[in-house]
N, C-alpha and C positions, 0 to 999 in steps of 0.2 A: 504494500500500500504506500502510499503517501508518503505516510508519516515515516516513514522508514528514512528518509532522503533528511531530517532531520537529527544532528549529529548532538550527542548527549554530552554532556562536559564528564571527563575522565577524574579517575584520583589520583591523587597526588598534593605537593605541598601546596601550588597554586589554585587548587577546587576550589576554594572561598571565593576568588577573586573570579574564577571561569564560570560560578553560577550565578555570581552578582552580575559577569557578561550576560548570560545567556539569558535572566531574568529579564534585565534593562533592555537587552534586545527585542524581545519577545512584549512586553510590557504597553507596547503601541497597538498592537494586533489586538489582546486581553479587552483594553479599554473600548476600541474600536468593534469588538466582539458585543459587549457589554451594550455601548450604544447604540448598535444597530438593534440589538435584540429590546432594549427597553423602548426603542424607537418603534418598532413593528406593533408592540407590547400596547404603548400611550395611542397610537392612532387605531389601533381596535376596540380600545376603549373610549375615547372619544368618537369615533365617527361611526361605529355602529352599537354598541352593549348599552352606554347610559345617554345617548341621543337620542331624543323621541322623532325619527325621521316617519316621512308619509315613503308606499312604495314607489312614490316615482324617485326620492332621493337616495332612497337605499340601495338601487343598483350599482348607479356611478359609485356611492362608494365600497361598494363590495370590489368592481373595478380597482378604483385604486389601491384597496389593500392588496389586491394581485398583484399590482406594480409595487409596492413597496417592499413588499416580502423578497420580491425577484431579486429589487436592486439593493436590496439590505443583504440577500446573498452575493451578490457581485462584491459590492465594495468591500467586505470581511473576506472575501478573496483574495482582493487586490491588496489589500493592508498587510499581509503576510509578508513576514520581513525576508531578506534574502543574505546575502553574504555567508560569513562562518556559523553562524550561529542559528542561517534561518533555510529559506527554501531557495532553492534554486529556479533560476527562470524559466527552465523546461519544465519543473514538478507545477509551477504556476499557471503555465500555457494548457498541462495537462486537463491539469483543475477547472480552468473556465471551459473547456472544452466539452470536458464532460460534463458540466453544468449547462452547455448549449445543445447537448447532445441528446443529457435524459429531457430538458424541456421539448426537442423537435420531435424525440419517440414520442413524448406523453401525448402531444398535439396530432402526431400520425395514427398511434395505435386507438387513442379515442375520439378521431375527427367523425364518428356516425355518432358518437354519447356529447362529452364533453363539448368540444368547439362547436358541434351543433347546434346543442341546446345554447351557448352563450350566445352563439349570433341569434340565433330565434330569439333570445331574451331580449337584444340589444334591437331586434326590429319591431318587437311589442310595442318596446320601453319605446320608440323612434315615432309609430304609430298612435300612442296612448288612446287603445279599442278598449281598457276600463281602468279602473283603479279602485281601490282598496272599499269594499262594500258593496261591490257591485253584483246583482246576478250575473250567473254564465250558464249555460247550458252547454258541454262540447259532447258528442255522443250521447252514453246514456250518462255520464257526470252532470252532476246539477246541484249547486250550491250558491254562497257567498264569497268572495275575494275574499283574504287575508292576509296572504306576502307575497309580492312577487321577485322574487330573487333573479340569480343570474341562469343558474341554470333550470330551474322548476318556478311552478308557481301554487300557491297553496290556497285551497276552496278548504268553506266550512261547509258541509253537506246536512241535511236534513234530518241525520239523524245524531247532530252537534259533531260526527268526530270529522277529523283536519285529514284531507287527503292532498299529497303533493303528486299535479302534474308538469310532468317534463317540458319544458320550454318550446321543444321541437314537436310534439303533438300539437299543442296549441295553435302553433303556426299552419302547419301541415293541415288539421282540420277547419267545418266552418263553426267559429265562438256564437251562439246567442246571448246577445247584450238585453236586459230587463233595462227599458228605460228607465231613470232617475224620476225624472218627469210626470211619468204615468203608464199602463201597459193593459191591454186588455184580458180579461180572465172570463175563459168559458167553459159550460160541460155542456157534455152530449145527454138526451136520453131517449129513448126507443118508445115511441105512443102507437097502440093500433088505428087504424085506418076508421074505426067506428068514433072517433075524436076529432070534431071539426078544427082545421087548422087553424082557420081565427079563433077560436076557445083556447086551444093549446098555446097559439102562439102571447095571447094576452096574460093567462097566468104564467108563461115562463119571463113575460116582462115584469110584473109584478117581483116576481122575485128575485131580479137580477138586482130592482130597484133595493128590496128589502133587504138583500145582500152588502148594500151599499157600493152599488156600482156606479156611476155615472154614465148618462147617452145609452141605457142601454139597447139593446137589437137582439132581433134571434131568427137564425137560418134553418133553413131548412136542404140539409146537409144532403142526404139522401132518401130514394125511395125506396127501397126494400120490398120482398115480396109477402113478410109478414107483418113489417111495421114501416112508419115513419120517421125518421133521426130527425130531431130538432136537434139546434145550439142556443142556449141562451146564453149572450152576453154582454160585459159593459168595461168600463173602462174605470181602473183600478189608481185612484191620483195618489193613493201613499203605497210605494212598491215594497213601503217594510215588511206590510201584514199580508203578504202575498198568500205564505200556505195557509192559516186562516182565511184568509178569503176565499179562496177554493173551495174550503172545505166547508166552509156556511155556503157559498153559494149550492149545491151539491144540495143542503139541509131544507135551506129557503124549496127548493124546485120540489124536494117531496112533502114539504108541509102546506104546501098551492096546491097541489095535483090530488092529494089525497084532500085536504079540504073542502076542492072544489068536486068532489067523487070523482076525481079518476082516477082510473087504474094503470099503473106502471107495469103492466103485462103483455106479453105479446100471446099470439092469437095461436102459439105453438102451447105454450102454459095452459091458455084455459079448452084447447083438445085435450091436453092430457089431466084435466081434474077427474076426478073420480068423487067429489063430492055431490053438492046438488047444484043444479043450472044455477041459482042464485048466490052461488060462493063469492067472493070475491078476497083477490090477492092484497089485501089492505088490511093496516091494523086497525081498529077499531080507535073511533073517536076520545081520546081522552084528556079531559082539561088539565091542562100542566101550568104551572107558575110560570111567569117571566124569566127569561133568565140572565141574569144576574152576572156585569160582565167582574171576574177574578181582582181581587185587588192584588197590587206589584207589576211586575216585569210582565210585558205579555208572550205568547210561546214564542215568539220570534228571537224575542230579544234573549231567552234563554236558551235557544238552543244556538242562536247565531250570536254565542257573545263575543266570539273575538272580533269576527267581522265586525260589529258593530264600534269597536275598539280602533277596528283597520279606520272604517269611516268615520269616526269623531276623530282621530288624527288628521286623517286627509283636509276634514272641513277647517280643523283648527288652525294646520300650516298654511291652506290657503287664505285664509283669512288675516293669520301673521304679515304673509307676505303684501295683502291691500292694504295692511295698517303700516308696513315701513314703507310701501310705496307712498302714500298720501303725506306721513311726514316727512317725507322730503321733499315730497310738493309743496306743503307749508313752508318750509326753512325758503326754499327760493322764491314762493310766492312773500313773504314777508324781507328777503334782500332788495325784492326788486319794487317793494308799498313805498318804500323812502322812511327815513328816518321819521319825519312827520306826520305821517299820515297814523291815522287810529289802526293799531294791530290787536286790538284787544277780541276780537273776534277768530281773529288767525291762534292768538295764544290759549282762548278757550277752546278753539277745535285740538290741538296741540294736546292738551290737557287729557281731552276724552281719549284721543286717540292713543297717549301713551299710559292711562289705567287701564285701555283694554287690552293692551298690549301683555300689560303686568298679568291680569287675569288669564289670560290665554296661555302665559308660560307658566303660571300657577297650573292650568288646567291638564297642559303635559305635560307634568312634572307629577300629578296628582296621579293613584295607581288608579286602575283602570275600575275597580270595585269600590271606590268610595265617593262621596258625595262631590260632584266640583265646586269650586266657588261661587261661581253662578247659580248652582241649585239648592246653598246652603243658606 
């Protein structure tokens, strides 16, 4: 190895004086060892572990910890002393070489895994098609955003646990974005033909309404040879409560239909009763309480709690970045009022904008399970 090429001080009467050389020689490399490695050490710790970044800043700097690590190994290379005491310039040449050598294998032998997925990551990150909170739908995956890193990205899925997909899938297939804004939510259900389609169609509006849908509409999807496929649906303006809302919508359309006596049967079911001609596939009328919506968190927000973590970051740091934008809009707009002119309005905007400022790093700073300042 290597280390062989490095020559060890001998005994004899001068040993004192040839290990105090050989220390003193060596003694610039140690240091240079020391601060490369507390260097690597300090900027992992500030730029990703106690920095509350959103995922669009968290790439670039997983990025640069790539490069710093590389060139914290070069320069502890290069600092290896040489003469009597140290490495020769051949054992040196050897060393960066092999350090250019194993980085072009790693980049060869995983260019379908590794370099893949980072360039997929780096054409996400380039495109920004969501960010942190966002539905996705890729295949049969179907969740919330909650890190997108360099080489994966990580959904909370419906049934709270965290699945990381590969950067290079993502790209590869087509992503379904749930708009921020608003998204429509529909079900199907199968009515027989003995069901006037204005009747069907008027209670499945009803209860898209009742669902709390907005604009809602309902198609008529297909015709079948036993039944009719309606869709009822409507447009969903908070995309938080999305599986909730599905699943009331779903509730609404059999508490209309049975209500209004109809039957959710097709015409195959009531061939095969064996009871008498007046059976019918419904439960029987019974008066229930209101119900009474859960007090705390609602099921969304428990089972999507990180995502929800992802996007009160996300909203937070954008928000940071409007408030240091506009104070320095202040600062030049009050260089350029004149000495005389009334700034006292510039200085109260100035004010607001740097307590919310305050509260905003309170608020990422604050852990993610306890009260913010704002809601205290």
């Amino acid at each position: 190895m290597w280390l062989a090429v490095i020559p060890i001080p001998g005994s004899g009467s001068d040993t004192g004086s040839a290990g105090i050389d050989f220390l003193a020689h060596w003694l610039p490399f140690l240091l240079t060892s020391v601060v490369a490695i507390g260097w690597v050490w300090l900027a992992d710790v500030l730029l990703l572990r106690r920095a509350k970044l959103s995922l669009d800043q968290r790439l670039p700097r997983q990025i640069t910890m790539l490069v710093l690590t590389i060139v914290a190994i070069i320069v502890v290379v290069l600092s290896l002393p040489g003469g009597r005491w140290g490495v020769s310039e051949q054992a040196r040449g050897q060393l960066l070489g092999l350090i250019g050598l194993s980085v072009t294998a790693l980049i060869t032998l995983s260019s379908t895994t590794l370099a893949a997925n980072a360039m997929a990551g780096l054409m996400l990150r380039a495109t920004a098609r969501y960010r942190g909170g966002d539905w996705v739908r890729v295949g049969e995956y179907f969740g919330r955003v909650t890190e997108r890193g360099l080489f994966h990205t990580e959904i909370q899925t419906e049934d709270r646990d965290l699945m990381s997909l590969p950067n290079l899938y993502l790209a590869t297939n087509p992503v379904r974005i749930v708009q921020e804004k608003g998204t429509v939510v529909s079900a199907e259900v199968s009515l027989g033909y003995d069901v006037p389609h204005d009747r069907a169609e008027e209670l499945l509006m009803r209860a898209a309404e009742q669902a709390g849908l907005v604009d809602p509409f309902v198609w008529v999807t297909d015709l079948k040879d036993h039944a009719v496929v309606y869709r009822a649906a409507g447009v969903l303006e908070e995309v938080k409560g999305l599986i909730s809302v599905r699943s009331r919508l779903r509730v609404c359309i059999l508490d209309k239909l049975h209500g209004a006596d109809v039957e959710v049967a097709t015409p195959g079911l009531v061939i095969q009763r064996r009871g008498e001609l007046g059976d019918r596939s419904m439960p029987r009328a019974v008066r229930r309480p209101p119900v009474l919506k859960p007090e705390g968190p609602s099921v969304e927000e428990r089972v999507f709690d990180k995502a929800e973590q992802a996007a009160r970051v996300e909203g937070l740091t954008a928000e940071r970045e409007a408030a240091e934008k506009r104070l320095a809009e202040i600062k030049v707009e009050r260089k350029g009022s004149g000495e005389g002119a009334d700034t006292a309005a510039l200085d109260a905007e100035s004010a607001r904008v740097e307590a919310r400022l305050e509260e905003i790093k309170a608020e990422l700073e604050s852990p993610p399970d306890e009260p913010t300042p704002s809601e205290r």
